[in-house]
N, C-alpha and C positions, 0 to 999 in steps of 0.2 A: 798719635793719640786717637784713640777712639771716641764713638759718641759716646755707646753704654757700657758698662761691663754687668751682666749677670753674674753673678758669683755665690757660692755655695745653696747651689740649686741641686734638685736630683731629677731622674728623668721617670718614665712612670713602671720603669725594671726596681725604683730602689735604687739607683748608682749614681754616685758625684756627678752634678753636671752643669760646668758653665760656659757661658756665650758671651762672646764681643759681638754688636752691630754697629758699623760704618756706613755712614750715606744711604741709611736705608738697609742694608746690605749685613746679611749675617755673614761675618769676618773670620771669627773661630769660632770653634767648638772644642772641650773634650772636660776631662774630669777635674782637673785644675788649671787654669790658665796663670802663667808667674809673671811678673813683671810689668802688670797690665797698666798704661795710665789713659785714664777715660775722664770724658766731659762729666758722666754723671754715673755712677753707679749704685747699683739696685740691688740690695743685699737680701736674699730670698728666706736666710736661715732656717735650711731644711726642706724649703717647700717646693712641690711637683712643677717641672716647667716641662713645657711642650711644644711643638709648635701650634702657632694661632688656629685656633676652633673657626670652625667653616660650616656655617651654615647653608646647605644650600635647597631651603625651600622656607623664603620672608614675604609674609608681603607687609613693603616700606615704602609706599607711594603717599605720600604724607595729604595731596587733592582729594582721593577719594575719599567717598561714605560707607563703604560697605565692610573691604576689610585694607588696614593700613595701619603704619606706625612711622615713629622717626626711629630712624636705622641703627639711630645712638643708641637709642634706649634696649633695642635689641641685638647691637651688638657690644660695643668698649663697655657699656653699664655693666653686662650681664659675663666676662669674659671673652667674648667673642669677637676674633677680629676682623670677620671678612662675614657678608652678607650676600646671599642670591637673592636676588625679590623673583619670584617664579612667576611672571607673568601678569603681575597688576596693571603694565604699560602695554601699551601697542603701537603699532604707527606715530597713530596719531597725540600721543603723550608720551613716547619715552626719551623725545627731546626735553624736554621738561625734567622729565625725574632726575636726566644726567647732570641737566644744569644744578640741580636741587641737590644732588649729591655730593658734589665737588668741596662742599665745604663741608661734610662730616668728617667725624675722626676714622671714625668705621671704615674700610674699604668694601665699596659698594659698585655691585655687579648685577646686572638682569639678563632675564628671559624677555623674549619678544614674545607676547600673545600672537598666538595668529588671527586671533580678531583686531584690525585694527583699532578697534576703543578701549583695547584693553578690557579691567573689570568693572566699569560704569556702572553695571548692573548686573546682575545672576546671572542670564542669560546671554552673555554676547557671544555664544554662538549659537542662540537659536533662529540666529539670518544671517544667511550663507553669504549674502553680500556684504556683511564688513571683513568678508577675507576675499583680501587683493592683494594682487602680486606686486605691481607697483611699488606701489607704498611701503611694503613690507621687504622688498628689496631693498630699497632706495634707507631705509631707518638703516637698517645693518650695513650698508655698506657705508654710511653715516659716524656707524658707531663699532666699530670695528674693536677697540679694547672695553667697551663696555658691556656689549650684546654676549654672551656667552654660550646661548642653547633657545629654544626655540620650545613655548609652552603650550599645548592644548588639554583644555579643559574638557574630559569625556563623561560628564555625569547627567543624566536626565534633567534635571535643572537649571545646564548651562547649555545644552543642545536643541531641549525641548524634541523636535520631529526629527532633527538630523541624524541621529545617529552618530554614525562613526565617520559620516562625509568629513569633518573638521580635520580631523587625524589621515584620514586620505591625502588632506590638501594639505597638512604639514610635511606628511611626507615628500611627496610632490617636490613643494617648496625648499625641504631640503637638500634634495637630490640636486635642485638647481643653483642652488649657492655655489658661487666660485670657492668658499672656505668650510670647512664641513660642520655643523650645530648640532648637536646633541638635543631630543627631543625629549622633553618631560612632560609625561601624561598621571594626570590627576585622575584615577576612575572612583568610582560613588554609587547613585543609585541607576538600575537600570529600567528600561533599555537605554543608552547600549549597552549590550550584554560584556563584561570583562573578558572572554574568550574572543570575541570579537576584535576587541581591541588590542589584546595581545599578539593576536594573528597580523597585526598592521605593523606590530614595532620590530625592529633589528636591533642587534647585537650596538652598544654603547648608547642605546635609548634606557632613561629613566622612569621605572614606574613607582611613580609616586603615590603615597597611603595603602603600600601594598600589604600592610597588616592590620587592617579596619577588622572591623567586626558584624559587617554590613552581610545580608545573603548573595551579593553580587561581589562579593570577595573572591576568596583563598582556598575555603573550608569546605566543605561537601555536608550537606546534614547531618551524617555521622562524625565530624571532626574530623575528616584524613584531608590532606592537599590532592586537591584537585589534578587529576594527568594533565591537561594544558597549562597548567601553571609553572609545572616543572618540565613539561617542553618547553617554556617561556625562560625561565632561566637557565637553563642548560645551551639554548641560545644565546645567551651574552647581554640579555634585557638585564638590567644595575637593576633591583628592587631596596626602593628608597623608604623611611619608615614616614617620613611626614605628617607628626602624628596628630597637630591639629587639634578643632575643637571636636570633631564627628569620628576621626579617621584613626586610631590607634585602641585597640583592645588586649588586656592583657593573655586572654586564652586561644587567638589567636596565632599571638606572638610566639607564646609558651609554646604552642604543638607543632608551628612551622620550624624555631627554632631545632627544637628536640628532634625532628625528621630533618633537619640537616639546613632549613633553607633561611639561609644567613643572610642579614641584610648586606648590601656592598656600604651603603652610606644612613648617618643617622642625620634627620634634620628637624625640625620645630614646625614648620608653617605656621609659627606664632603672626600676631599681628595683636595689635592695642590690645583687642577685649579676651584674648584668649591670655598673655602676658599677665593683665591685670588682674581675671578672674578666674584662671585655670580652665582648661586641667594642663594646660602646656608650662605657663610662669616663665622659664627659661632653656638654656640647651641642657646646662647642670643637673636639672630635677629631670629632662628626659634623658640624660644619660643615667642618673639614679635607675630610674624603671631597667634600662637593659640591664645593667649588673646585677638587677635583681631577679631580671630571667638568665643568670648565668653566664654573661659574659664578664671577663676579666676587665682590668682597667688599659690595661695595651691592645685591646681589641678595638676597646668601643672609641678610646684616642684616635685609633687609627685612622675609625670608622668617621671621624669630625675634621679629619689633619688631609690622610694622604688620600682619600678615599673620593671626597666631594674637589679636591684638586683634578684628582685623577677623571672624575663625570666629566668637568666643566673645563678641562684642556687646559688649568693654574698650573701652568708646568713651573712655575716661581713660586710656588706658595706646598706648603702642605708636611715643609720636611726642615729639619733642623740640619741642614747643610751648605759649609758655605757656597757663598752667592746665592743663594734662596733669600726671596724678602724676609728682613726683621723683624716676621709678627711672633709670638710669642705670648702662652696664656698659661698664667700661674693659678695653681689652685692647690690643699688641699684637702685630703680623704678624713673623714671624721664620723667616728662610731656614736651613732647618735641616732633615736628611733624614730622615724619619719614617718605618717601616711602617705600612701602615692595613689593618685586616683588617671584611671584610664578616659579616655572619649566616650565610655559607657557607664561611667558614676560605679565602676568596678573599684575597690579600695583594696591595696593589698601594702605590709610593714616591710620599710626595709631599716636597715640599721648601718648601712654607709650612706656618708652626706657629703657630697662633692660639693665646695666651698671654693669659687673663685676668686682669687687677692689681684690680678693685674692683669689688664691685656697690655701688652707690648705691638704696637702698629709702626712700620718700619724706623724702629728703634725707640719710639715715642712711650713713656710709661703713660697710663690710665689706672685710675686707683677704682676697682671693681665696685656698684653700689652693692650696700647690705643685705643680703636676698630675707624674704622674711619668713 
């Protein structure tokens, strides 16, 4: 006997699709499963199943005053089954956050800041002394299934004089790690200049907000992408959309998409006031905006499923296959006219409305809240 049986679900092709989970554990898959007897079964009728929405840019550090949420609220509430917190913790807190975590529903993962205070304040990297090796050793090798990628903040408000020294010592710091950490860099306003920083990252580094609308972006003053941008991904840098309350613009998005330059991963950088007041709300209303710059709905799944697995080394998360954790996020498509407003109070209509019914966390249902 199974715990769950999914049954008459479809997958986001259109096609019959149900799932057994066991112990956590996706059991089967395929278009009809016969014979099934389960603890609890979850009758979908009709509706889009996937595997679990992965966010991988939160911040859910529930202590801080700057920016924070509880993980619930931005994850199982909203669809979503797995949370990154991009670096709100550092050293010196992200013992805490782990402990804080353990009892959510959400399955919840961070980035180590390389400032040891984590986001305290705007600035923690504009003194080069809260990044230590020590300490920042010692937390990861600490936290070994929770630590997932290693975060620096590169925008003139969090560096102040440094520049790009931060992103130097993460890299550094990477390099020295007995296990390898994926770096995510936040860029914003300069200096430091975005070329700059690009020039620091390698191939399965994260840049994240990389379709802001900022002049230290993407764009060139005539709207073309930038030549080191696309040396920067042609080198293997993952450009993540992160789209925040500053950092997502839709024309942007539109002209990098149209010239080819496809995000690898889509993520929120939600946090309470951006959640509660927009323009973010949830992962749903930002996957709305990309299907309305023309992405399909198997892209942009993709882009939430096997994509931020694939950043962050979830080699158990991200695919509906058995032995792949149990998460699973229902939802569906509905023709229905929406405004969508970008990071720049840009409005543009779309007429699909992604409408999440259940996240499934290893095998567990959650009845999605009512988005408004």
């Amino acid at each position: 006997m199974v715990d769950l049986y999914v049954k008459n679900g479809h997958d986001v092709n259109g096609a019959p699709l149900e799932i057994t989970i066991m112990d956590g554990k996706i059991a089967a898959v395929g278009t009809e499963l016969l014979g099934i007897e389960a603890k609890e079964v979850l009758d979908l009728n009709g509706s889009i199943v996937s595997a679990g929405w992965i966010d991988d840019h939160t911040h859910c550090y529930e202590k801080l005053t700057l920016y924070y949420d509880d993980p619930d609220k931005d994850g199982v509430a909203t669809g979503v089954t797995t949370v990154i917190d991009a670096g709100s913790t550092g050293a010196d807190n992200i013992g805490d956050f782990y402990e804080i975590t353990r009892a959510k529903k959400t399955n919840v993962y961070a980035m180590i800041n390389i400032s040891r205070t984590g986001i305290l304040a705007q600035d923690e990297l504009g003194d080069m002394n809260r990044v230590q090796w020590d300490v920042f050793q010692a937390a990861v090798e600490q936290h070994p299934d929770f630590i997932v990628g290693i975060k620096a903040r590169e925008s003139h408000s969090v560096v102040v004089d440094n520049d790009v020294k931060p992103l130097e010592m993460a890299k550094r710091y990477q390099a020295k790690l007995a296990e390898y950490l994926p770096i995510m860099v936040h860029v914003g306003a300069n200096p430091p200049e975005l070329a700059d920083v690009l020039a620091l990252m390698t191939s399965g580094d994260v840049l994240t907000h990389a379709y802001n609308g900022k002049p230290n972006g993407m764009l060139t003053a005539n709207g073309e992408v930038k030549d080191f941008i696309w040396d920067a991904y042609r080198r293997g840098i993952r450009f993540d959309v992160g789209h925040g309350t500053d950092s997502f613009n839709f024309q942007t998005a539109e002209v990098a998409f149209k010239a080819g330059l496809t995000p690898k991963s889509i993520s929120t950088d939600i946090y309470h006031r951006n959640r509660e007041n927009g323009p973010v709300y949830d992962m749903a209303t930002t996957l709305e905006k990309m299907m309305l710059l023309g992405y399909d709905l198997p892209t942009v799944i993709k882009m939430v499923t096997e994509a931020p697995a694939a950043n962050f080394n979830l080699s158990h998360k991200g695919q509906l296959k058995v032995g792949y954790d149990g998460d699973l996020t229902v939802f569906n498509l509905e023709n229905q006219a929406k405004e969508l407003t970008d990071s720049n109070g840009n409005q543009r209509t779309t007429t699909t409305s992604l409408r999440p019914e259940y996240a499934v966390v290893a095998g567990k249902v959650y009845e999605v809240e009512e988005k408004s």
